[in-house]
C-alpha positions as CSV (number, residue, x, y, z in Angstrom):
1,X,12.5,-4.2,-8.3
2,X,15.1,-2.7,-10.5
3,X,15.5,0.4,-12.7
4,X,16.6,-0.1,-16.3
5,X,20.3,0.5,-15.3
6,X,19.9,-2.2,-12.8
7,X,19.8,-0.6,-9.6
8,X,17.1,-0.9,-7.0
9,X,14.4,1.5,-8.2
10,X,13.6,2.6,-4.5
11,X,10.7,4.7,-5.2
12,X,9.1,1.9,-6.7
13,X,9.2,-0.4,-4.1
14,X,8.5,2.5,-2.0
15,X,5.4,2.9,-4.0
16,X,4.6,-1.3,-3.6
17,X,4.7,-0.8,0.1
18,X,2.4,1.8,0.7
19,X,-0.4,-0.1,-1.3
20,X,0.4,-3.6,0.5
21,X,-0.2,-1.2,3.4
22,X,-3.5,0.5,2.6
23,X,-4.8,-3.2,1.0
24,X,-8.1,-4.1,2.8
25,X,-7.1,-8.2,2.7
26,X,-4.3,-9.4,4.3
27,X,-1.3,-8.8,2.1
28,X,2.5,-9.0,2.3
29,X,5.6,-8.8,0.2
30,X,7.8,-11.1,1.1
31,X,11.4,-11.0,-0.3
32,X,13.0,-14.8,-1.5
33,X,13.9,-15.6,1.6
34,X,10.4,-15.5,3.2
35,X,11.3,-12.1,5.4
36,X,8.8,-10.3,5.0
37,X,9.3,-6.3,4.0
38,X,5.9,-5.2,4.1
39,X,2.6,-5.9,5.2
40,X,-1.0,-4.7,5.1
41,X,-2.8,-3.0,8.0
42,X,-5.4,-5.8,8.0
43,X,-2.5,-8.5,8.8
44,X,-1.2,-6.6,11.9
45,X,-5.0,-6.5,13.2
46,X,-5.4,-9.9,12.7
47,X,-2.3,-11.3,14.3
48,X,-2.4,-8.5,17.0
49,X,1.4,-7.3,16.1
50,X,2.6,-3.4,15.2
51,X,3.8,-3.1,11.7
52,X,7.4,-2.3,13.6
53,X,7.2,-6.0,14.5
54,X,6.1,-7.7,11.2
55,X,8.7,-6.4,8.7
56,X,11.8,-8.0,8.7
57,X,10.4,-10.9,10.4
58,X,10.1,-14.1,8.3
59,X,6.4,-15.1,7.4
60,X,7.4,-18.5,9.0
61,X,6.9,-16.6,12.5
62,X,3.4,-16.3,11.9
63,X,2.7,-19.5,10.8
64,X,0.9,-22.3,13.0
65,X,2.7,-25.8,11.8
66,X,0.9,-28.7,11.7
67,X,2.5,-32.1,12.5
68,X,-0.7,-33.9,10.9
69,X,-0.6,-35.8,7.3
């Protein structure tokens, strides 16, 4: 998210966070890269991991791979 001058508008990705947080569904924002930067309460109950241990994790980490066709 940027500001009209370009810059990182901080307060609102601030802002994005706390509702990915507080959303009853799993929920993430993920940045290009797949890392994720935040996540919602009901992700980190249903994987059984702290919120300190999801963000800046990639959402690959979390994912069961299949080797089936």
């Amino acid at each position: 998210m940027t500001s009209p001058n370009g810059r990182p508008d901080t307060a609102a990705l601030v802002h994005l966070q706390r509702a990915v947080q507080q959303a009853a569904s799993v929920t993430m924002l993920l940045d290009p890269d797949g890392t994720i930067i935040s996540a919602s309460d009901a992700f980190t109950r249903l994987l059984g991991h702290p919120l300190e241990g999801v963000v800046g994790a990639r959402l690959s980490r979390f994912a069961k791979h299949s080797m089936e066709l």
